[in-house]
C-alpha positions as CSV (number, residue, x, y, z in Angstrom):
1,X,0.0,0.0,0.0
2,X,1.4,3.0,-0.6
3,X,3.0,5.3,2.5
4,X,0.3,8.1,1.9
5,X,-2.7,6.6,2.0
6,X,-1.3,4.8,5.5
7,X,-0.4,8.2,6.8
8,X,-3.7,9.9,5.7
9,X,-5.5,7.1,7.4
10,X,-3.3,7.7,10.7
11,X,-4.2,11.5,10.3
12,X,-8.4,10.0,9.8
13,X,-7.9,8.3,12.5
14,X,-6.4,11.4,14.6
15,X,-9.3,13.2,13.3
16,X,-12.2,11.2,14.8
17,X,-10.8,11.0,18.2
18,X,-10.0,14.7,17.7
19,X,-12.9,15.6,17.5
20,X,-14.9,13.1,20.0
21,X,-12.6,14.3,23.0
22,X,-13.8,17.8,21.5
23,X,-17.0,16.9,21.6
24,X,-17.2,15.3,24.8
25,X,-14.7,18.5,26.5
26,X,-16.8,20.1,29.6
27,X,-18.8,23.5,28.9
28,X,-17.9,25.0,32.3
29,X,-14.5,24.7,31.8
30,X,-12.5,27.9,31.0
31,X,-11.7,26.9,26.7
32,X,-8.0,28.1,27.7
33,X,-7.1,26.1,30.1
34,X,-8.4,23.0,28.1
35,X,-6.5,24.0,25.5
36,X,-3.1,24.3,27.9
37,X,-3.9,21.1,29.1
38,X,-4.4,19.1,25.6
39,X,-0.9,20.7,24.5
40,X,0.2,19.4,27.3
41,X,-0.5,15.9,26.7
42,X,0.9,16.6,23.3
43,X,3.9,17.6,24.5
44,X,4.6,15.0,26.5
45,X,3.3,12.5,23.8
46,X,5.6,14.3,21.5
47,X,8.5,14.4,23.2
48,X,8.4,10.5,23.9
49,X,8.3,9.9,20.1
50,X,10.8,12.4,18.9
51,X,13.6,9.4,19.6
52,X,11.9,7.5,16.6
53,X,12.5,10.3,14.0
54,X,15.0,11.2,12.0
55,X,15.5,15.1,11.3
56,X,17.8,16.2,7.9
57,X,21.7,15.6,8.8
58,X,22.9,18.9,9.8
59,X,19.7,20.7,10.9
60,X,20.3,22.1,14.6
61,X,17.3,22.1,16.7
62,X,16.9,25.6,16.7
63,X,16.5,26.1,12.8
64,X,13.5,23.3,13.1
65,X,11.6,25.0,16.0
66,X,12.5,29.2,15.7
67,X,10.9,29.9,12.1
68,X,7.8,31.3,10.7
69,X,6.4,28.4,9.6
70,X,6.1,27.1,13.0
71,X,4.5,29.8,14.9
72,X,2.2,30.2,11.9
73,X,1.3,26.4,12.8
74,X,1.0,27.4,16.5
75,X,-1.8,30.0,15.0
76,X,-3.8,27.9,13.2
77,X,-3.5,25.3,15.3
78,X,-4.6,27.2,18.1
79,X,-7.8,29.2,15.9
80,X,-8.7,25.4,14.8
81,X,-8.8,24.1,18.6
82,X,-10.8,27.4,19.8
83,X,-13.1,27.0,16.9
84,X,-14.2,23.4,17.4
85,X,-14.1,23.9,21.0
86,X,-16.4,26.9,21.0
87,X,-18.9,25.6,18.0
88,X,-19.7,22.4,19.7
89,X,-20.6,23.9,23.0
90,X,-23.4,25.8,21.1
91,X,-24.4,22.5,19.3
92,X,-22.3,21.8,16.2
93,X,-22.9,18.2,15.6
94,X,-19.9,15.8,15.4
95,X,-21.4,14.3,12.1
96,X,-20.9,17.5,10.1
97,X,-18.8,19.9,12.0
98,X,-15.8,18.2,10.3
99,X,-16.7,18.1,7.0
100,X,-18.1,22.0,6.9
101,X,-14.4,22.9,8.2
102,X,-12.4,20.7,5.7
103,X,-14.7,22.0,2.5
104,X,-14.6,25.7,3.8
105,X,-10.4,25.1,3.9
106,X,-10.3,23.5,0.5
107,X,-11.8,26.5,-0.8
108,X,-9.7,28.8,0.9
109,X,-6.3,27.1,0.0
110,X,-7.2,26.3,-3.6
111,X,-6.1,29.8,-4.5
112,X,-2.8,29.4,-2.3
113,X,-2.0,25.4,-3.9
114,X,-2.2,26.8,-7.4
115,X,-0.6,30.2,-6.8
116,X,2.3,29.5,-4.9
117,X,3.0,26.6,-4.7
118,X,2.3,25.3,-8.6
119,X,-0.3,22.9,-7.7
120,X,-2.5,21.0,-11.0
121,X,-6.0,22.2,-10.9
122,X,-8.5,20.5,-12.9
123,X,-11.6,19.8,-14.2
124,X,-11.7,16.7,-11.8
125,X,-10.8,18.6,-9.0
126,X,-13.0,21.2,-9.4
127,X,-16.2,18.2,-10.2
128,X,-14.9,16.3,-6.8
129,X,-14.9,20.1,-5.0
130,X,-18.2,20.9,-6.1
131,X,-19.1,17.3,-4.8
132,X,-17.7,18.0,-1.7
133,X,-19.7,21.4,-1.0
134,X,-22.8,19.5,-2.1
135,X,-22.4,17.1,0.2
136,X,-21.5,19.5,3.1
137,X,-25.0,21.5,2.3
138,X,-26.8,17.9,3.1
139,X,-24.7,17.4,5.9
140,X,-26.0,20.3,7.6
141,X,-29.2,20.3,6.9
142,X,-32.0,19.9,9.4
């Protein structure tokens, strides 16, 4: 099987119980501190597998964590966390919430793929985009 598909399915995988210990977060609790406290488990998870991965010969630690890219990450990551977080204590439903993000960021970096960084668009594409949208508008509908 080829290495992508294995990784995307590690990444599905992620996904769901992402977004069931999102769903299933207390609504008292202060969104912040939740937040702190996930990272934190991250962190720790992290840090135990970093032995198992290999970084580019030469690369010092400090040109892999102190760069743009990664506090861009650290932003997105943290709007993504917020969003969920907030959106599902006011009754976003775990079968759609998902979806409506991913389609609404497919649109958004379409532009970005193709622009800079010389990504194919094409008539596929844009049939299994229009696909996706379609099936987000059913998703959500009551």
């Amino acid at each position: 099987m080829n290495q992508i598909f294995i990784f995307l399915g590690i990444a599905a995988v992620g996904n769901a119980i992402y977004h069931l210990g999102q769903k299933t977060l207390s609504s008292s609790a202060n969104p912040m501190l939740l937040l702190m406290a996930v990272y934190a488990v991250a962190l720790v998870l992290a840090a135990a597998a970093a032995p198992f991965f290999q970084a580019a010969s030469g690369v010092s630690w400090k040109a892999q964590v102190f760069s743009w890219p990664v506090l861009v990450l650290g932003a997105g990551v943290l709007l993504i966390e917020i969003g969920f977080l907030l959106a599902y204590r006011v009754g976003g439903g775990l079968q759609w919430s998902g979806v409506a993000v991913n389609a609404v960021s497919a649109l958004l970096l379409l532009p970005i793929a193709v622009l800079l960084f010389g990504e194919r668009f094409s008539p596929t594409k844009a049939l299994g985009l229009l696909f996706t949208l379609v099936g987000m508008a059913l998703l959500t509908r009551r």
